[in-house]
Backbone bond lengths (Angstrom), bond angles and torsions (degrees), N, CA, C in turn:
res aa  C-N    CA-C-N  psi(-1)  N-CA   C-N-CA  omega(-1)  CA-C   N-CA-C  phi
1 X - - - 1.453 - - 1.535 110.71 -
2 X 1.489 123.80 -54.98 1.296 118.82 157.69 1.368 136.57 -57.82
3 X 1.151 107.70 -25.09 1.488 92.83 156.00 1.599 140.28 -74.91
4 X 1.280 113.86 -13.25 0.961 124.23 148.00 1.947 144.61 -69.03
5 X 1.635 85.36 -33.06 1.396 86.91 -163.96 2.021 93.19 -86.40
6 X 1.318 96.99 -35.40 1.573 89.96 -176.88 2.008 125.57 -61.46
7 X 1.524 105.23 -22.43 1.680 109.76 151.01 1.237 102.38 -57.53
8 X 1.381 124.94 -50.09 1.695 116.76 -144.55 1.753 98.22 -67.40
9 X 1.115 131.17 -37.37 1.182 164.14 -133.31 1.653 95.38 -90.88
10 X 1.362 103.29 -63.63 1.520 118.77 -169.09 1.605 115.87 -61.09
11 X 1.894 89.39 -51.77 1.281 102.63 -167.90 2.312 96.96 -75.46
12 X 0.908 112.78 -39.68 1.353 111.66 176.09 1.833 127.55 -39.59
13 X 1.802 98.56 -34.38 1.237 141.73 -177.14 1.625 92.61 -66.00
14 X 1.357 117.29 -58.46 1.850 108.88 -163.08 1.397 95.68 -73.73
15 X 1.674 114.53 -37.28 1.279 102.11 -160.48 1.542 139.31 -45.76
16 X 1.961 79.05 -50.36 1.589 107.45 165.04 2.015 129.23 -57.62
17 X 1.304 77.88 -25.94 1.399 97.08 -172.72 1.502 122.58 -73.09
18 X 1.620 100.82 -18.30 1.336 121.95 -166.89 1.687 103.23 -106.18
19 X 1.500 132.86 -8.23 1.231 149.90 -166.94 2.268 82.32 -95.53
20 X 1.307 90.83 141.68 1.248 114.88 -156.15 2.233 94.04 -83.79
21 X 0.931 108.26 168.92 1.332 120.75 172.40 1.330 113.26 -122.71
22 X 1.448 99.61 104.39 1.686 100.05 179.23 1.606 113.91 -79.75
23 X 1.610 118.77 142.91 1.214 99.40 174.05 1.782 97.58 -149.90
24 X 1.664 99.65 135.43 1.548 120.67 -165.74 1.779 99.74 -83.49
25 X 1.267 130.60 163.05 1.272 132.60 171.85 1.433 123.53 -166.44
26 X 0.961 140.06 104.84 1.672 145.22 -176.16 1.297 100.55 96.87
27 X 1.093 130.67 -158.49 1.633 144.54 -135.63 1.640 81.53 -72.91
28 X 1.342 108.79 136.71 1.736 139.58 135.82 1.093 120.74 -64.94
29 X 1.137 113.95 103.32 1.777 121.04 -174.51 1.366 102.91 -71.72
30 X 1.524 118.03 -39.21 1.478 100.80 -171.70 1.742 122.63 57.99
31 X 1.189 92.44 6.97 1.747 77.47 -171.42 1.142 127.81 74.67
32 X 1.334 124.10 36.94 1.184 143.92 -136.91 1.496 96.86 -119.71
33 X 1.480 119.87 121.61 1.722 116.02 -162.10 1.511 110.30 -104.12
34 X 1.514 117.24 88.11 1.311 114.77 175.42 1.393 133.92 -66.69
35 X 1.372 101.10 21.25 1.978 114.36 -153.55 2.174 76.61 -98.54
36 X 1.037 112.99 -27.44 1.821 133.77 -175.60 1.680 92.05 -64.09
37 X 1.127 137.12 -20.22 1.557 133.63 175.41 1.788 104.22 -79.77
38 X 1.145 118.40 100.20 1.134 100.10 164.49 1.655 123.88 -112.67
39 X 1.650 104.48 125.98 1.423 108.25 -178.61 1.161 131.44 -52.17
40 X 1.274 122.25 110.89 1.818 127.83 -173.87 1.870 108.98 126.80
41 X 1.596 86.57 -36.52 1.703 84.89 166.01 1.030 148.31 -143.49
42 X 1.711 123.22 12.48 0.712 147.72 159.78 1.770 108.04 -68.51
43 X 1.823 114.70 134.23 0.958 136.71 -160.79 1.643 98.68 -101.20
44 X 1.693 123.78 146.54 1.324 120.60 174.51 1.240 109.67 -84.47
45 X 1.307 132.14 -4.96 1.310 121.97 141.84 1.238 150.28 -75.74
46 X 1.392 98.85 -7.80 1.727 124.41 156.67 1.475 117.82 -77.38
47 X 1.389 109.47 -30.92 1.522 106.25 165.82 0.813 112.50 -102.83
48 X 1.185 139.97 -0.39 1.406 122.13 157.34 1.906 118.34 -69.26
49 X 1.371 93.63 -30.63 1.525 111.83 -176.63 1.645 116.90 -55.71
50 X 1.364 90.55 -41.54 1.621 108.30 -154.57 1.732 85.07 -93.39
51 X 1.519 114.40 -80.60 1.385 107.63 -153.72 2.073 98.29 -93.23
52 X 0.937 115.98 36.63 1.923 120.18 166.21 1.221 106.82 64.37
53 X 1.195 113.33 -164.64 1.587 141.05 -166.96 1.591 91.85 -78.78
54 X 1.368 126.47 147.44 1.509 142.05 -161.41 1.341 102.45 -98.77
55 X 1.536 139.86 145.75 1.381 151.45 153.62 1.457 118.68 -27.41
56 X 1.614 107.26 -45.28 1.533 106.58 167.85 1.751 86.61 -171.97
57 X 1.500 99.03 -171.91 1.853 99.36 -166.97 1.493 83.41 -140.43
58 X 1.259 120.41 159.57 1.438 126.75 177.52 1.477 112.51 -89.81
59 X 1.448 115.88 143.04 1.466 89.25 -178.74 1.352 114.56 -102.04
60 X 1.466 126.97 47.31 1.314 126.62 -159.12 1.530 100.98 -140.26
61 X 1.125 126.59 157.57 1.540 117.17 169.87 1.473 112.90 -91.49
62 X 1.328 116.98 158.18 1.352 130.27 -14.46 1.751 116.84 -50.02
63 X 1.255 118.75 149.65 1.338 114.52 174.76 1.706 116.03 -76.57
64 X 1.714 105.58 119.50 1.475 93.81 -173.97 1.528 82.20 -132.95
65 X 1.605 92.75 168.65 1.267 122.56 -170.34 1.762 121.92 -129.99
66 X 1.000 87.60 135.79 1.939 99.37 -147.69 2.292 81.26 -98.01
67 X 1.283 101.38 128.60 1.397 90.59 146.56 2.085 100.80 -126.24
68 X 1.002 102.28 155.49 1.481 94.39 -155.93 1.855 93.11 -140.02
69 X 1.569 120.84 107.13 1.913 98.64 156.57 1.564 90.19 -118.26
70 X 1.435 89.56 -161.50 1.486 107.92 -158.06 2.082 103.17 -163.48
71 X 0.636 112.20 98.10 2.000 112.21 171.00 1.328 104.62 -80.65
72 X 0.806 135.61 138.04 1.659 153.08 -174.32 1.541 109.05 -131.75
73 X 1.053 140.25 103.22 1.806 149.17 145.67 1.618 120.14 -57.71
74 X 1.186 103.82 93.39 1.597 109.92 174.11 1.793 113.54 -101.94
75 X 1.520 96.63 116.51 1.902 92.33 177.92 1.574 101.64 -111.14
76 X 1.356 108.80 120.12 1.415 111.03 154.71 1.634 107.56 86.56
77 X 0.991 117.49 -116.75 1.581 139.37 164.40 1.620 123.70 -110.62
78 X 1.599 95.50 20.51 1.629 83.11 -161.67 1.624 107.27 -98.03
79 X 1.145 141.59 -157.49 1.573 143.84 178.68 1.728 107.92 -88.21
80 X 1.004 101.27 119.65 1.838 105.93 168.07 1.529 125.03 -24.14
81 X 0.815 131.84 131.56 1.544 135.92 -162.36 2.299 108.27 -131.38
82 X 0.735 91.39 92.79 1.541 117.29 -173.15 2.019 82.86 -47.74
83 X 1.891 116.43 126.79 1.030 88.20 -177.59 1.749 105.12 -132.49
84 X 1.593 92.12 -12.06 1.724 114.87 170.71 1.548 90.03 -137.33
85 X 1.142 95.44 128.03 1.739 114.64 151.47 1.650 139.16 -113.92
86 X 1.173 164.59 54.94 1.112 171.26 10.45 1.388 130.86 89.14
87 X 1.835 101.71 117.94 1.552 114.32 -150.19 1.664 93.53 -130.88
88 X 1.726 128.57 149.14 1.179 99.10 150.47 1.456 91.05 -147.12
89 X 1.603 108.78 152.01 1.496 105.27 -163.47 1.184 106.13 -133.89
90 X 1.769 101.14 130.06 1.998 96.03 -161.53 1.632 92.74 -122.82
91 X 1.499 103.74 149.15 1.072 121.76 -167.25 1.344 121.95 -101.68
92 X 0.929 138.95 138.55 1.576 121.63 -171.52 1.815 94.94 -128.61
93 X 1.739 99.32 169.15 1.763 101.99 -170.73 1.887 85.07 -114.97
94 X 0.890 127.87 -177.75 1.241 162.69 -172.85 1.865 100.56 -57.36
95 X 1.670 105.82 -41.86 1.596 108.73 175.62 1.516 119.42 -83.85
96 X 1.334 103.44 -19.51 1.634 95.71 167.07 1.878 87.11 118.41
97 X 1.346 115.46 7.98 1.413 112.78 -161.35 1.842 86.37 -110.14
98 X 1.376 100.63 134.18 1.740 110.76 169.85 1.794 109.68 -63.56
99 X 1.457 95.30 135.88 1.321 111.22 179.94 1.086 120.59 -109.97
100 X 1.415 120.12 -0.43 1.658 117.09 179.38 2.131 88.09 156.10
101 X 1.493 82.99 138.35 1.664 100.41 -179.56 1.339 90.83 -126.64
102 X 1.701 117.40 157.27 1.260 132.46 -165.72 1.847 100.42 -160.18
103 X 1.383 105.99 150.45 1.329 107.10 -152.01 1.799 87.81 -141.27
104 X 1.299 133.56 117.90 0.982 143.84 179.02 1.767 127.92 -109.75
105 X 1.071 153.12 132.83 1.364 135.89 -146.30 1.656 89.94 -155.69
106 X 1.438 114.52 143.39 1.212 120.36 153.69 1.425 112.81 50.49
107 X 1.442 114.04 -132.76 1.484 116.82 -156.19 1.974 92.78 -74.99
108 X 0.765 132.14 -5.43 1.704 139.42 164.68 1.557 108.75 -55.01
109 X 1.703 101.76 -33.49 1.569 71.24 -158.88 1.619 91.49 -125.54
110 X 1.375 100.30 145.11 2.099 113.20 -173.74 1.182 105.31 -75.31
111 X 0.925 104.59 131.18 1.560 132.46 160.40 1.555 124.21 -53.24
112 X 1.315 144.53 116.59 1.727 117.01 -168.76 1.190 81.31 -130.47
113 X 1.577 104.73 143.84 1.470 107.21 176.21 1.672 91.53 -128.76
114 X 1.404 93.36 141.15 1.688 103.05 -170.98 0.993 111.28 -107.08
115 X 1.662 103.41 136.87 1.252 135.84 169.36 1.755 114.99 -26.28
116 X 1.822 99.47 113.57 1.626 102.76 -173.96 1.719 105.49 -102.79
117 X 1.695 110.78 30.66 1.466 100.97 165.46 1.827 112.44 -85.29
118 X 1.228 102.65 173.22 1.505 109.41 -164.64 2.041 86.88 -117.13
119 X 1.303 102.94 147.46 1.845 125.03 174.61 1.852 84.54 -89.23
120 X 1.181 98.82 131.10 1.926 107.27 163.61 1.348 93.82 -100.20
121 X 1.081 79.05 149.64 2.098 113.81 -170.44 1.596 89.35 -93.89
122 X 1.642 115.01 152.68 1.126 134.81 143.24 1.839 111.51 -46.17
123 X 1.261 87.63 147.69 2.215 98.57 -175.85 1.061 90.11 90.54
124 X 1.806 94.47 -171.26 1.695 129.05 -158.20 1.976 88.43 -109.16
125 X 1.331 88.03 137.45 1.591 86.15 157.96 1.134 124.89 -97.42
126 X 1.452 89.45 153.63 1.439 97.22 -158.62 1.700 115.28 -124.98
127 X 0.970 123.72 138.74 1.525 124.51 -163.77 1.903 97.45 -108.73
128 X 1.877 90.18 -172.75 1.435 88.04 -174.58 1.583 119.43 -89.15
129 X 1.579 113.54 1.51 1.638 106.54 175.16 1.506 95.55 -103.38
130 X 1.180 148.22 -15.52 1.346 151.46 158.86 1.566 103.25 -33.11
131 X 1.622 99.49 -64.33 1.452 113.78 -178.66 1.796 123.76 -57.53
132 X 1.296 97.51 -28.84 1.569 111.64 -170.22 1.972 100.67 -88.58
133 X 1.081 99.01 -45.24 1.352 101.11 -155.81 1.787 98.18 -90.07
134 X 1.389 132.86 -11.55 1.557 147.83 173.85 1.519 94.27 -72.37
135 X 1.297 136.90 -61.13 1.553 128.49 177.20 1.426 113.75 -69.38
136 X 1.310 151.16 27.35 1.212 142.61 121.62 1.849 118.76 -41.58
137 X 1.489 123.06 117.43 0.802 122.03 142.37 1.412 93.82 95.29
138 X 1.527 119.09 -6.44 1.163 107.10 153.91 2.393 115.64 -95.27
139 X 1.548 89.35 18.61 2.115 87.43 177.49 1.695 94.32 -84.13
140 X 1.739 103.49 148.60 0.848 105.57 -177.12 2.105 87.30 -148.88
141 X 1.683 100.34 154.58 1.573 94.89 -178.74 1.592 83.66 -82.26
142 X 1.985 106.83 -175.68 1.527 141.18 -178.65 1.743 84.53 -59.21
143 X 1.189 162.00 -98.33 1.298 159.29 -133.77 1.730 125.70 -54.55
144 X 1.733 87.43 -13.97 1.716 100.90 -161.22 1.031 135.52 93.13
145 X 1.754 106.95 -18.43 1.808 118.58 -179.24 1.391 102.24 -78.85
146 X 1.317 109.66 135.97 2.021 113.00 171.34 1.653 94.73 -86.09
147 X 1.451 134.78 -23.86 0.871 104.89 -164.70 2.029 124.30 -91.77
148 X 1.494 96.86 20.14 1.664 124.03 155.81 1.678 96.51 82.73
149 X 1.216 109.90 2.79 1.992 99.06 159.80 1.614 113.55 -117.30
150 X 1.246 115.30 143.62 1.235 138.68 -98.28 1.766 73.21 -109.55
């Protein structure tokens, strides 16, 4: 019996192992029908209603609104592999009324990969024996006496 089940076991192990990891990110389309935006009269509170809160918003005028996902295929140990890409970017006029929607797919739409520098904070940095070894000598008992009678 063990000799059997422990191949079955092993070989079952690569199989799975070799089946890719899908992974979803930014807006859920859901199936979600943006052809239903129509430019000139559709309200940004109607799209906001219908298709949610946007991927990101521009901060420039006209005010547009990014909904943005992304599917990613990961096999094994290897590097992420971009496998659906899909953007659609709605425009709004000055009244809050959409001025033009745009629908982007695949090699259409850029990729931004964000900036991995860090903002330094005001103060000294501070690590974890800084932290450990700075509260010496500041313990004190409930009365105020360090020397632990009351």
């Amino acid at each position: 019996m063990n000799r059997i089940l422990i191949p079955t076991v092993i070989l079952s192990s690569f199989i799975t192992g070799c089946s890719p990891t899908v992974d979803n990110r930014g807006y859920e389309n859901d199936n979600r029908d943006f052809t239903k935006i129509i430019p000139g009269q559709t309200t940004r509170d109607y799209v906001e209603e219908n298709f949610g809160s946007p991927s990101t918003i521009s901060a420039f005028r006209p005010e547009t609104w990014y909904y943005i996902s992304k599917q990613t295929e990961t096999k094994a140990f290897l590097t992420p592999t971009t496998t659906d890409l899909l953007s659609y970017e709605v425009i709004f006029n000055d009244a809050g009324i959409v001025s033009k929607v745009m629908e982007r797919k695949g090699e259409h739409v850029r990729e931004i990969t964000p900036v991995k520098r860090e903002t330094p904070s005001a103060g000294h940095q501070s690590g974890l024996l800084r932290e450990v070894f700075s509260n010496f000598g500041k313990i004190s008992t409930k009365g105020g006496s360090r020397t632990g009678t009351p």
